[in-house]
C-alpha positions as CSV (number, residue, x, y, z in Angstrom):
1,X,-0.4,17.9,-19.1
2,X,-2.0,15.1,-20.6
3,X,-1.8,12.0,-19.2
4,X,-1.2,8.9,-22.5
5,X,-1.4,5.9,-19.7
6,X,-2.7,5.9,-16.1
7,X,-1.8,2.9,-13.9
8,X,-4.3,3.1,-10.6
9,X,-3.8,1.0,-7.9
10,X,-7.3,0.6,-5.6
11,X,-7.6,-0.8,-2.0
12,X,-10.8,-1.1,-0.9
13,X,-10.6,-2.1,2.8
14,X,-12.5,-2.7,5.7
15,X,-12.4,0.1,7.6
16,X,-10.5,2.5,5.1
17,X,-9.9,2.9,1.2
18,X,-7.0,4.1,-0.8
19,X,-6.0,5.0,-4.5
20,X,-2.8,5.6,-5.5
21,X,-0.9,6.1,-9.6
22,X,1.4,6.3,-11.9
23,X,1.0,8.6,-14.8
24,X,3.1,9.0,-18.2
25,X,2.7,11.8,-20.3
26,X,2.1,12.5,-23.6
27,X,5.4,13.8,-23.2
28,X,6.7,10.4,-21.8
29,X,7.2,11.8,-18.3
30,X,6.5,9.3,-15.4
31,X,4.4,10.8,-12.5
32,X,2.9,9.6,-9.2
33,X,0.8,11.6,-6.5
34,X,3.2,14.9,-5.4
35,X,0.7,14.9,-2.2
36,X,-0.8,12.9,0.0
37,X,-4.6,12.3,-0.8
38,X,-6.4,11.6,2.1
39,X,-7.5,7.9,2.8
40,X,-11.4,7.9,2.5
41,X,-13.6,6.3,5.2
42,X,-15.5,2.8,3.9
43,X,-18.5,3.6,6.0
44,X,-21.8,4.5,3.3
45,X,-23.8,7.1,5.3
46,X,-27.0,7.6,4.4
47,X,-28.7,11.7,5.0
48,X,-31.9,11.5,3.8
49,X,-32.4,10.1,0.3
50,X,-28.7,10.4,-0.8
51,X,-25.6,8.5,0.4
52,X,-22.5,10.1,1.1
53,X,-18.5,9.1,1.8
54,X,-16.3,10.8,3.0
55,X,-13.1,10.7,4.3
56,X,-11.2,9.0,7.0
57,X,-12.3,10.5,11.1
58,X,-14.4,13.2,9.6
59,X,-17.6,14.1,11.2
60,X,-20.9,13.0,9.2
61,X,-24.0,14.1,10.3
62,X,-26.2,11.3,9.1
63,X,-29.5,9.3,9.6
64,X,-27.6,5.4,9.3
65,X,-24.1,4.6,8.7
66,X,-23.5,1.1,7.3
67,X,-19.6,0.1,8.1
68,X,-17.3,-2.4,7.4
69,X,-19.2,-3.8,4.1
70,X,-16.2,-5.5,2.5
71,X,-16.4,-8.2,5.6
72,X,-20.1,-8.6,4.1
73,X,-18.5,-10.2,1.4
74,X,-17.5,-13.4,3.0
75,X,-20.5,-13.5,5.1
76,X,-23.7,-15.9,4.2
77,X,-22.7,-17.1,0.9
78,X,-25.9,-18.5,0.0
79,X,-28.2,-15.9,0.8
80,X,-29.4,-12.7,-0.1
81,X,-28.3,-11.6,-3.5
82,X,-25.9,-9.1,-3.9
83,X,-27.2,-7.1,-6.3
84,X,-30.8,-6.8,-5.8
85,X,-31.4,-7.7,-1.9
86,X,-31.4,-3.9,-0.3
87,X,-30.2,-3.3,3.1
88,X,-32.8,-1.5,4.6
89,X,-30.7,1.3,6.6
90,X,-29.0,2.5,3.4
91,X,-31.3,1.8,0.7
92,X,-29.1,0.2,-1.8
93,X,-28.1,-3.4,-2.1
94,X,-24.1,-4.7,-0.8
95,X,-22.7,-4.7,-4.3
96,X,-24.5,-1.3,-5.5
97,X,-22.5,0.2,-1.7
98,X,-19.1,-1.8,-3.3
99,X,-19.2,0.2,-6.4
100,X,-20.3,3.0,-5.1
101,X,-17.5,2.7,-2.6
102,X,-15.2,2.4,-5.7
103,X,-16.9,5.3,-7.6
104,X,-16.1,7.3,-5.1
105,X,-12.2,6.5,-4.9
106,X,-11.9,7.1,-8.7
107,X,-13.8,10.6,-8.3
108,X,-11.3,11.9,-5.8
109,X,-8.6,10.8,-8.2
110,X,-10.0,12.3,-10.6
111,X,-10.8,15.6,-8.5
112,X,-6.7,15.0,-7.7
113,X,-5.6,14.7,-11.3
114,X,-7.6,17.9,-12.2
115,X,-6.0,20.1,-9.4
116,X,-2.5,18.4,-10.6
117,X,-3.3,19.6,-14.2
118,X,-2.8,16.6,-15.5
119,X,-6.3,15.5,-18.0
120,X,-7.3,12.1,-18.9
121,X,-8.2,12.6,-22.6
122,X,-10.0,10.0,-25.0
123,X,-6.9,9.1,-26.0
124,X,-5.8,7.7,-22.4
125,X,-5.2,4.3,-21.8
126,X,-6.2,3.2,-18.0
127,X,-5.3,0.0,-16.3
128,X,-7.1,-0.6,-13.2
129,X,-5.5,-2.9,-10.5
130,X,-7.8,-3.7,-7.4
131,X,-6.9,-5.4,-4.5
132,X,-8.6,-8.6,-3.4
133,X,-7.5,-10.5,0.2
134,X,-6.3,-14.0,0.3
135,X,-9.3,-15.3,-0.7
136,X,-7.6,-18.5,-2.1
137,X,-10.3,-21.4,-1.0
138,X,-12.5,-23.3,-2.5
139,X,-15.1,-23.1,-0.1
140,X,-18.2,-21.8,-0.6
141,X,-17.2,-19.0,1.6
142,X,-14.0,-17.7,-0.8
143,X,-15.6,-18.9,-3.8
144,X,-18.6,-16.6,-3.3
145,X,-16.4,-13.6,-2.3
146,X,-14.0,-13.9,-5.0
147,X,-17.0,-13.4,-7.6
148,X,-18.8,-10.9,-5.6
149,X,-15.9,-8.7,-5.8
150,X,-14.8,-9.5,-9.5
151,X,-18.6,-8.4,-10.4
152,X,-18.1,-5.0,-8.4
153,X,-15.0,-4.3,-10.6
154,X,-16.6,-5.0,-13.6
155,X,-19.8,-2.7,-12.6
156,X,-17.1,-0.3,-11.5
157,X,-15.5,-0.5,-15.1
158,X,-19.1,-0.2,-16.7
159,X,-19.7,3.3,-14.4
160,X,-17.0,4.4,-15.9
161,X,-18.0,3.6,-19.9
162,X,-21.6,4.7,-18.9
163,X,-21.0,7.9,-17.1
164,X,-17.5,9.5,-17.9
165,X,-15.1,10.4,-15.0
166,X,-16.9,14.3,-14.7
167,X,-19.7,12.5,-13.5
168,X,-18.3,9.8,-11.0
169,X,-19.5,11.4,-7.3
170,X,-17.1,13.5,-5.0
171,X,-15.7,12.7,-1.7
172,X,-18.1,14.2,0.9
173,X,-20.5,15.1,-1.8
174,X,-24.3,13.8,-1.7
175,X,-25.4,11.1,-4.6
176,X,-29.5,10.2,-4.7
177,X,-30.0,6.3,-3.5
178,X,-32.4,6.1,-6.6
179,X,-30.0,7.7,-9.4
180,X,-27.3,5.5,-8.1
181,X,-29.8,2.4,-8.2
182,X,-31.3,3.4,-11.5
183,X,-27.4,3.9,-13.0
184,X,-26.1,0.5,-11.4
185,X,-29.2,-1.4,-13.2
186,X,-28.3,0.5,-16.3
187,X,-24.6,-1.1,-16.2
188,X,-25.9,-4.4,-15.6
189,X,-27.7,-4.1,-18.4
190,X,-25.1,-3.3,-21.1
191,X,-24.4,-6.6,-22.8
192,X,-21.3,-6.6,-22.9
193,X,-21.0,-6.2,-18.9
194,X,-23.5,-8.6,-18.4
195,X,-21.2,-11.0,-20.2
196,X,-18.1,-9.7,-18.4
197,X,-20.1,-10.6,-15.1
198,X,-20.8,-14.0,-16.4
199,X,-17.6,-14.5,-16.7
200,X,-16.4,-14.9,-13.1
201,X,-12.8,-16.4,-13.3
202,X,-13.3,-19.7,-11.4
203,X,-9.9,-20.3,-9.1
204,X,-8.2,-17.9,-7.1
205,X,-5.0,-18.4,-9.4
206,X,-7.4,-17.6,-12.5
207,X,-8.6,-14.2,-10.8
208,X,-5.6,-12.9,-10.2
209,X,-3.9,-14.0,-13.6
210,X,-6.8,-12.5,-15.7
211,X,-6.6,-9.3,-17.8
212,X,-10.1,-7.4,-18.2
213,X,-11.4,-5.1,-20.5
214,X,-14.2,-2.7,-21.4
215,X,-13.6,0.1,-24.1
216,X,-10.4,2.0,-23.3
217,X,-10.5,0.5,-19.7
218,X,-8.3,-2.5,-18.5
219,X,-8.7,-3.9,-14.9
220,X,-7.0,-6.9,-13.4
221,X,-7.0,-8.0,-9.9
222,X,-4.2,-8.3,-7.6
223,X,-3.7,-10.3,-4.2
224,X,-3.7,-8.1,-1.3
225,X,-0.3,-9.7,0.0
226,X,1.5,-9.5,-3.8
227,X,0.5,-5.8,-4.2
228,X,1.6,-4.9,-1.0
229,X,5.2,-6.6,-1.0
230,X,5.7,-5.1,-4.9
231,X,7.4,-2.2,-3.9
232,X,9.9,-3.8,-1.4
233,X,10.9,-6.6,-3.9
234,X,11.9,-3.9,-6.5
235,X,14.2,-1.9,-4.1
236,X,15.7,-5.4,-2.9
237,X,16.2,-6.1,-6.6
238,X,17.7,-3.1,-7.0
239,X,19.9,-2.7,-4.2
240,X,22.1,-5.4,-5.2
241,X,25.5,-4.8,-7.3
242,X,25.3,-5.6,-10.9
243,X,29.0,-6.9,-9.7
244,X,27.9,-9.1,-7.6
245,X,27.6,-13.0,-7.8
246,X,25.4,-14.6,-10.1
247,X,23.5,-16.3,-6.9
248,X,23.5,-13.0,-4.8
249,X,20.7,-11.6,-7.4
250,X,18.1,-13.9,-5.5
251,X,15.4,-12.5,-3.4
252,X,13.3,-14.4,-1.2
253,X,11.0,-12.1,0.5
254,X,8.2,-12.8,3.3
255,X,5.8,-10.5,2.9
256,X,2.6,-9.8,6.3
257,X,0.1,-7.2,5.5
258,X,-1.6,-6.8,8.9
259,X,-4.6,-4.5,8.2
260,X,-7.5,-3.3,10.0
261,X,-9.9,-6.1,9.3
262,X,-7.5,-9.2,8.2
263,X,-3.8,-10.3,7.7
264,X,-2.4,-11.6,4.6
265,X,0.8,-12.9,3.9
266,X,2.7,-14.1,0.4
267,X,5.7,-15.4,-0.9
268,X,8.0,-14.5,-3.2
269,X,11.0,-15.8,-5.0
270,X,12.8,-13.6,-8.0
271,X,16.1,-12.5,-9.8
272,X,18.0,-10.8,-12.1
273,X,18.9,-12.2,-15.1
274,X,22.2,-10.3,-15.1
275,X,23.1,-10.4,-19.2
276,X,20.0,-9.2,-20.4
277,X,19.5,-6.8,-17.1
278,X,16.2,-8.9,-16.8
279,X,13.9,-8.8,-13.7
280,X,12.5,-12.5,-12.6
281,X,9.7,-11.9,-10.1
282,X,7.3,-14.2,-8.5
283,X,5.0,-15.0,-6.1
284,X,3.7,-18.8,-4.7
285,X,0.5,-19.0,-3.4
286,X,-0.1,-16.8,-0.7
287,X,-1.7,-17.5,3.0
288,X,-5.3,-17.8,3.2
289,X,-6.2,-14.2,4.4
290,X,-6.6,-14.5,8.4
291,X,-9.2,-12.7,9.5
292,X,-7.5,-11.1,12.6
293,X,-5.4,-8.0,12.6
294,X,-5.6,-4.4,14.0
295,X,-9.3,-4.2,15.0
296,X,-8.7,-6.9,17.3
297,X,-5.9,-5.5,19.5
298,X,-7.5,-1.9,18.9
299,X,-10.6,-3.0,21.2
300,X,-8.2,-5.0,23.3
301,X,-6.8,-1.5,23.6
302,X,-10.0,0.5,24.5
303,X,-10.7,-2.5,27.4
304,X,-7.4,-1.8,28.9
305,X,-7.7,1.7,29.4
306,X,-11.6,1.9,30.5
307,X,-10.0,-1.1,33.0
308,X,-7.1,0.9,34.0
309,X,-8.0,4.3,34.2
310,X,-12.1,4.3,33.4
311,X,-11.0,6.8,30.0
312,X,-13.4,5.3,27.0
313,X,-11.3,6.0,24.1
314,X,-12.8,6.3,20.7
315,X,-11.6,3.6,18.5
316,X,-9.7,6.6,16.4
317,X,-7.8,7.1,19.7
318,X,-7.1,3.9,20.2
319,X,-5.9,3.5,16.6
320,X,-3.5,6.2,17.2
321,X,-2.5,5.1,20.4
322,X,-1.9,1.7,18.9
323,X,0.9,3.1,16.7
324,X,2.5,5.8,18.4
325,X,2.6,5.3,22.1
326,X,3.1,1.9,23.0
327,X,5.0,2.8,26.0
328,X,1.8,2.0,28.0
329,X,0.7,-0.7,27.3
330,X,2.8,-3.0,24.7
331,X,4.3,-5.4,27.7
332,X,0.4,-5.9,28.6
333,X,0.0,-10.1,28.0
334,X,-3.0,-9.5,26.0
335,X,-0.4,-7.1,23.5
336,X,1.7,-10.4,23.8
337,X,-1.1,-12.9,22.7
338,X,-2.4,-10.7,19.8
339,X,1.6,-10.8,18.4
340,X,2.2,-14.3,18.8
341,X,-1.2,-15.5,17.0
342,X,-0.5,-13.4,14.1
343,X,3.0,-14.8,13.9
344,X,1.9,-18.4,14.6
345,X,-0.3,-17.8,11.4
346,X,2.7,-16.9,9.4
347,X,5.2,-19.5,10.1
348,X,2.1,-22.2,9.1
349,X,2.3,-20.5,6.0
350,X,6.2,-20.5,5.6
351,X,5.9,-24.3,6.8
352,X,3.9,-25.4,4.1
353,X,5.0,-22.7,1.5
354,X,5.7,-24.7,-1.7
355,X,9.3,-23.8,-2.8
356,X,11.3,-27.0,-2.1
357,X,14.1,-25.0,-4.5
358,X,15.0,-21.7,-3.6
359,X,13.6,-21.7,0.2
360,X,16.9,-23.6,1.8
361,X,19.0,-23.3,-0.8
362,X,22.3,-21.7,1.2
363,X,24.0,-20.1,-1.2
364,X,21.5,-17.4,-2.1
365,X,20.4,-14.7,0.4
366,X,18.2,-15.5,3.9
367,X,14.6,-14.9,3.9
368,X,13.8,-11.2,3.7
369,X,10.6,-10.1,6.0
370,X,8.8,-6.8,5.2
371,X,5.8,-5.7,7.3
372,X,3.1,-3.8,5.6
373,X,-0.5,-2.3,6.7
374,X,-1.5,0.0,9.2
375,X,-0.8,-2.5,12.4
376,X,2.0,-3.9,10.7
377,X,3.9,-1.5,12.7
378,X,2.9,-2.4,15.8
379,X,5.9,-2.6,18.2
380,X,7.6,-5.9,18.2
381,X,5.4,-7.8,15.9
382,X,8.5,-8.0,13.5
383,X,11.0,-9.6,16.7
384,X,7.2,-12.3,17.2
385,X,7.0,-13.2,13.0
386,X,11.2,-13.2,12.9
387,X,10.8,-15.5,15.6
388,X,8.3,-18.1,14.6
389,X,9.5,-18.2,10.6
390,X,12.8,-19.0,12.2
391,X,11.6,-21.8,14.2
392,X,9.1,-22.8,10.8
393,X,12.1,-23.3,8.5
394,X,13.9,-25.3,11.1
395,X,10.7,-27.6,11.4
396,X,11.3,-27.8,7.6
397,X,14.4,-28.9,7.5
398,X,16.0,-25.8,6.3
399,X,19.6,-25.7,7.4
400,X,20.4,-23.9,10.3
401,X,22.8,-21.3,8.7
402,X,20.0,-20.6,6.1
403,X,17.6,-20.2,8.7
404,X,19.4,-17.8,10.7
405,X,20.2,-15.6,7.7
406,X,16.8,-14.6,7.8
407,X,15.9,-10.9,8.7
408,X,13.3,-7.7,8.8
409,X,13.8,-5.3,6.3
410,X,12.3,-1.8,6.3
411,X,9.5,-1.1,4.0
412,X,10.7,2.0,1.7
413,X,8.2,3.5,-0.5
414,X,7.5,7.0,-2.7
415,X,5.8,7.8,0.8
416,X,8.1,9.0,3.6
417,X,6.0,8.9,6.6
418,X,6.3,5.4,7.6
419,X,2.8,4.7,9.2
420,X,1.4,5.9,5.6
421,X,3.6,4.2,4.3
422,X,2.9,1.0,5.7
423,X,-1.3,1.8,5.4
424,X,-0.4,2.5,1.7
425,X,1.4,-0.2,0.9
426,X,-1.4,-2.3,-1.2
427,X,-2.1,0.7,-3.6
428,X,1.3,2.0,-4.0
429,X,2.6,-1.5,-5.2
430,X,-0.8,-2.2,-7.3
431,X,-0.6,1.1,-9.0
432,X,3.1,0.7,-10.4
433,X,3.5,0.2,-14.1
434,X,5.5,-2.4,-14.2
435,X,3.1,-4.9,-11.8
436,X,2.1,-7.6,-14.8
437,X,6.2,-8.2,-14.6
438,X,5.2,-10.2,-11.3
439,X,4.0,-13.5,-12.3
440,X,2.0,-16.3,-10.1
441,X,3.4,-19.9,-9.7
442,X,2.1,-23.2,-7.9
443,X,5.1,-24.3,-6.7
444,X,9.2,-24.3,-7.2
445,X,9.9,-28.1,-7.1
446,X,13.3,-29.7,-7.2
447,X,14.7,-30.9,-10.2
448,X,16.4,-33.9,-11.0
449,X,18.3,-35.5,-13.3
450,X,18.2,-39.6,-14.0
451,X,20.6,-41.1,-15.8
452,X,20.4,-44.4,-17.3
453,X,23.2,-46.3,-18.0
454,X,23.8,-48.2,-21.7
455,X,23.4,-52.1,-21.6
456,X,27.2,-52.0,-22.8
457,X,28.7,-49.9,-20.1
458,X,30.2,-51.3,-17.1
């Protein structure tokens, strides 16, 4: 079948990647993945002169591996540059490994749709939505990362005009340092890319408005804590009775994406417009990505069992472990530490969230929280986060019957294993066709109304 529009959704995280879409037909029939592609490793090995990816815990024999390059991005803002400076174990500079990282991803989709028999023709139109963390400062440090990781998607969109998608490299499969470095330097040098890279959207609230395009290609970036909490919104939205009461069709929703590397947590406020069956979603400005989540307690893991029973697990044991057999170890005090300064993180962020309208308000629904990423399903983070938000509000001054209204809800998706779920949870919202609904706002302020009385009333 032939595919008329192609809605990707693209997480490119610290320790793992995923891609995830939603296809319509020529023949107007809506499609997403029937399988489960695997997630792909964000480690660039290096055998030789060629570089290679390659999925998550597979076994790479390999001269250098060069992990965890996305944390490079916020890392010494004002040094070497990102394009040209090469790291000297892989042989290409950080923003050639980002897109090649990308390049990558959008091969194996490609490699998916092919085995799916569905064809990307000349005639396809592809939107590209790519994840990018809380980076919402204006420090030097945010600022920095935000256009680093704006230029990769524009390089990424030029690979793509240059090249073709037959040509973008193959999971596992081997691509030469010096074709990769000679193509990258070819995309720079398109005009109209170099333009697009001049371009660098300046705020955080610009980047992630901002609609992008090269050729038949559009690309817009999405925060890591809007994407992820898409999907959850919709199916709150939904859930509700079109009989219900007008002020039943709010949804507040809290939602903390605790990934391998970072945490990042958003807002959101929306409704349905009930005559014109109209959706009304959006999102405040979300946390400030924390940069503390599952690697943390997944060492903390590895000390307690060399400590307690001298067995040095791997850290993809550990990352298991972390998820599926708590028993062990989750009423350690260091388990109980890593929970409460996650959620101590979160209810700053609900403290200081600016909605002043909808927040307290008691005759809409409590404060939904959904828990996304592969650690958000850590055992009793969700009772920790409830906790604390509860206690935030209060601090606020919300009422104590709107406050106590507020409860975890389970994160459904098209995925039905929950941890996959949860991992997938970025990419799965980013990718639906109906994200640009969502719309960013500064603040919900109260309103009010001053009347001013005639000289010749009394």
């Amino acid at each position: 079948m032939d595919i008329r529009q192609l809605w990707v959704g693209i997480d490119w995280g610290t320790h793992s990647s995923k891609w995830w879409f939603t296809a319509e037909t020529t023949k107007g029939k809506q499609l997403h993945p029937a399988r489960l592609p695997g997630v792909i490793d964000s480690t660039v090995y290096r055998v030789g002169d060629a570089l290679v990816i390659n999925r998550e815990r597979s076994r790479v024999r390999r001269d250098v591996a060069d992990a965890r390059l996305k944390r490079l991005l916020l890392k010494d803002p004002q040094g070497a540059s990102y394009w040209d400076a090469i790291r000297e174990g892989i042989g290409i500079s950080l923003g050639e490994a980002a897109t090649l990282t990308i390049g990558y991803m959008l091969g194996d989709l490609r490699s998916y749709l092919s085995e799916a028999d569905l064809h990307i023709t000349p005639c396809t139109e592809t939107h590209f939505c790519f994840s990018l963390p809380n980076w919402i400062g204006e420090d030097s440090e945010h600022v920095v990362a935000r256009r680093r990781m704006f230029q990769t998607t524009v390089v990424a969109a030029g690979v793509l005009k240059l090249i073709g998608w037959e040509k973008l490299p193959v999971v596992g499969g081997k691509t030469s340092i010096n074709a990769w470095r000679e193509l990258v330097k070819q995309v720079r040098a398109i005009d109209e890319i170099a333009a697009a890279m001049a371009a660098v959207p300046g705020s955080f609230a610009q980047m992630i408005e901002g609609v992008h395009k090269v050729d038949d290609v559009s690309w817009r970036m999405a925060a890591e804590s809007s994407a992820a909490g898409y999907l959850p919104l919709e199916y709150l939205l939904e859930d509700i009775p079109m009989s219900a009461k007008t002020q039943k069709h709010w949804v507040k929703l809290l939602v903390v994406d605790v990934g391998a590397g970072s945490t990042d947590a958003g807002y959101f406020v929306s409704s349905r417009r009930i005559d014109r069956q109209e959706l009304l979603m959006n999102y405040l400005p979300p946390a400030r990505t924390l940069d503390y989540a599952g690697e943390q307690l997944t060492e903390m893991l590895r000390d307690f069992y060399f400590r307690e029973s001298g067995r040095d697990l791997s850290i993809e044991e550990a990352e298991t472990i972390k998820v599926t057999a708590p028993d062990r170890w989750n009423g350690q005090r260091f388990v109980k530490h890593w929970r409460e300064y996650i959620a101590k993180s979160v209810a700053d962020y609900i403290f200081r969230v600016p909605d002043e309208l909808r927040l307290g308000e008691p005759v809409i629904p409590g404060l939904k929280i959904v828990l996304t990423g592969g650690s958000g399903l850590v055992l009793g983070l969700d009772d920790a986060i409830k906790e604390a938000v509860m206690d935030a509000l209060a601090r606020r001054g919300v009422p104590g019957n709107v406050a106590a209204r507020t409860e975890v809800v389970h994160h459904r998706s098209p995925i039905p294993d929950p941890i996959d779920a949860a991992r997938r949870a970025v990419s799965t919202g980013a990718a639906q066709s109906d994200f640009a609904l969502l719309a960013y706002r500064d603040k919900f302020v109260k309103t009010t109304t001053r009347v001013v009385a005639s000289p010749s009333w009394v």
